[in-house]
FIFI-867037 format. One line per 10 residues: for each residue y, x, z of C-alpha. Coordinates in pm, 1 decimal, always signed. Example, Ala and Ser with C-alpha at 12.3 -4.5 7.8 and 13.67 -1.06 7.14 Angstrom:
! residues 2
-450.0 +1230.0 +780.0 | -106.0 +1367.0 +714.0;
***
This chain:
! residues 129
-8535.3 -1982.1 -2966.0 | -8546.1 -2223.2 -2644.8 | -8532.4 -1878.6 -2427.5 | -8202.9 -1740.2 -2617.3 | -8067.8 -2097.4 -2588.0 | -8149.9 -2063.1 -2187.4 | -8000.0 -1714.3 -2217.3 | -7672.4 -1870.2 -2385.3 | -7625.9 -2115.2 -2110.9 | -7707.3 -1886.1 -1812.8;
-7421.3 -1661.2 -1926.3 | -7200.7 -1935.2 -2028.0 | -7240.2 -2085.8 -1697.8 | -7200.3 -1787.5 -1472.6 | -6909.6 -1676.6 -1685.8 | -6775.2 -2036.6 -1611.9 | -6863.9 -1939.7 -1212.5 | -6655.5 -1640.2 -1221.5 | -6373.9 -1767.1 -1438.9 | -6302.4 -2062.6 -1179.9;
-6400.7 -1791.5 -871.5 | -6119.6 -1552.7 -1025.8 | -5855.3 -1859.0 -1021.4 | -5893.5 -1954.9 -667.9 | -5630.9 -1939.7 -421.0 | -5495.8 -1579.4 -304.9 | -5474.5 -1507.0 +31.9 | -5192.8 -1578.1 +294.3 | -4944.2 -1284.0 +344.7 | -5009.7 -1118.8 +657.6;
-4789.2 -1155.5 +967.7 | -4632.9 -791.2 +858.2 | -4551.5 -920.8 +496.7 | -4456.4 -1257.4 +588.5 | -4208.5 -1071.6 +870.7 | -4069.4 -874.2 +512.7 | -4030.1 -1132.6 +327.3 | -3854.9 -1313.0 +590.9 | -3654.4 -1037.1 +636.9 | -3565.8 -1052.9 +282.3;
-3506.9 -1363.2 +264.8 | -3197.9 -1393.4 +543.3 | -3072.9 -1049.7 +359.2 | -3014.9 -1201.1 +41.9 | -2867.5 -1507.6 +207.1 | -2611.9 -1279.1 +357.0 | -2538.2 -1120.3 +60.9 | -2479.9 -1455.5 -141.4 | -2294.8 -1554.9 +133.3 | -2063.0 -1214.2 +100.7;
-2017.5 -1277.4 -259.8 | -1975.1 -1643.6 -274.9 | -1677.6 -1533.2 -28.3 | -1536.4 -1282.9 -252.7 | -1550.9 -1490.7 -526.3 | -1337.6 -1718.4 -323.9 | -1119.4 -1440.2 -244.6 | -1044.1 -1338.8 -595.4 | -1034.7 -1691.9 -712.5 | -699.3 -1685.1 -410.5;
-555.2 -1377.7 -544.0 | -586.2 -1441.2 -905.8 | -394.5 -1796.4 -812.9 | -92.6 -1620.6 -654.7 | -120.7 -1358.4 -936.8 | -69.9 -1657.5 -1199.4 | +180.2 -1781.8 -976.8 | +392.7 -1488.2 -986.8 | +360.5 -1402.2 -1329.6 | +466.5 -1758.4 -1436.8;
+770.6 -1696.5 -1169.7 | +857.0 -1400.6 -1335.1 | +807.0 -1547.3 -1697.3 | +1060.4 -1795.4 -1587.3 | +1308.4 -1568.4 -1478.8 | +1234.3 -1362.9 -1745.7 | +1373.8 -1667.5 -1961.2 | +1645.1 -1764.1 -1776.3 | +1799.5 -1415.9 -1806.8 | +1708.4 -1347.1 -2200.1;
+1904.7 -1768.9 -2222.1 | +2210.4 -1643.1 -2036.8 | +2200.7 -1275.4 -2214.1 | +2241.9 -1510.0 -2582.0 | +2497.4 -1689.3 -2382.4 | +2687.9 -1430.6 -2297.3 | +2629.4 -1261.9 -2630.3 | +2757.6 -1553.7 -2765.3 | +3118.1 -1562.4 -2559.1 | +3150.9 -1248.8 -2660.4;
+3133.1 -1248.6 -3031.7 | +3381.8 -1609.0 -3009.0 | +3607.1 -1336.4 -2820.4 | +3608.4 -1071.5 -3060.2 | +3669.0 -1319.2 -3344.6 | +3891.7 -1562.2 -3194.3 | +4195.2 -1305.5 -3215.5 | +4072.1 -1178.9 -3601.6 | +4064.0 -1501.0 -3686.0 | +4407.4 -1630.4 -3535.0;
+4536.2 -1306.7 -3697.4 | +4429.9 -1431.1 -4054.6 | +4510.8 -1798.7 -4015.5 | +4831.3 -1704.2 -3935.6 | +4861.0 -1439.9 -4198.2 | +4748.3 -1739.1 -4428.8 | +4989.5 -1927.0 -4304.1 | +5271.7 -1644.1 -4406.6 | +5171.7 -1593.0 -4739.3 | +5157.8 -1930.4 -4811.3;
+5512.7 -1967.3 -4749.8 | +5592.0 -1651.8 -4901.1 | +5429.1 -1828.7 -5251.9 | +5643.2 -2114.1 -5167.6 | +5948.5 -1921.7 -5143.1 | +5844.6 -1723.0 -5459.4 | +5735.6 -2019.1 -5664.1 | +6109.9 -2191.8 -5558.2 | +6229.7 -1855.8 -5711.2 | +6078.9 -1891.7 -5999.6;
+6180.4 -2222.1 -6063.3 | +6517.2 -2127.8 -5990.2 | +6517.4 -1786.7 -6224.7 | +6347.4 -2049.0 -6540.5 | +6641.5 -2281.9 -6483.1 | +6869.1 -1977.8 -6563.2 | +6745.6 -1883.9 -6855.8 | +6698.8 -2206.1 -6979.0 | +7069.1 -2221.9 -6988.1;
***
């Protein structure tokens, strides 16, 4: 038993070894990689720096954009206000005269049922007598 015990921790050791041999540092890049990376590196700098600009660009034009829609919203409003305006003098035009016309018809036949209810009274009288 004491020689499969010595087995045991032989293994367990050198598989101990090799684990903490395997998680050792890597290597530096070479001169040629570290050159690519490098390389790389300043590219996607420029590119971030490209987009970051046309973000700011967009972010400029959608502004105005907003800026002229909500001029032409406003407009828009002013014209549909003085449209109902309008629509409004109209219609008080086209019914002012109808209506004068019937006020003053009003005004006739009232008169004429005056006159015709004098009449009356009159033509009763008669005949009462």
């Amino acid at each position: 038993m004491k020689g499969q015990t010595r087995k045991a921790s032989v293994l367990a050791i050198g598989f101990i070894v090799i684990l903490i041999a395997g998680c050792g540092q890597k290597k530096p890049p070479s001169v040629k990689q570290s050159r690519a990376i490098a390389a790389e590196n300043i590219e996607l700098r420029k590119q971030i720096k490209r987009l970051n600009q046309e973000i700011e660009s967009l972010k400029e034009q959608h502004k105005k954009e907003l800026k002229k829609q909500e001029t032409l919203l406003t407009q828009c409003e002013q014209g549909k206000d003085a449209l109902k305006k309008k629509a409004r003098q109209n219609i008080r035009s086209q019914v002012a005269p109808v209506l004068d016309a019937v006020i003053n018809e009003t005004a006739k036949l009232r008169e004429e049922n005056t006159k015709l209810k004098a009449q009356i009274e009159q033509l009763q009288k008669e005949a009462d007598k």
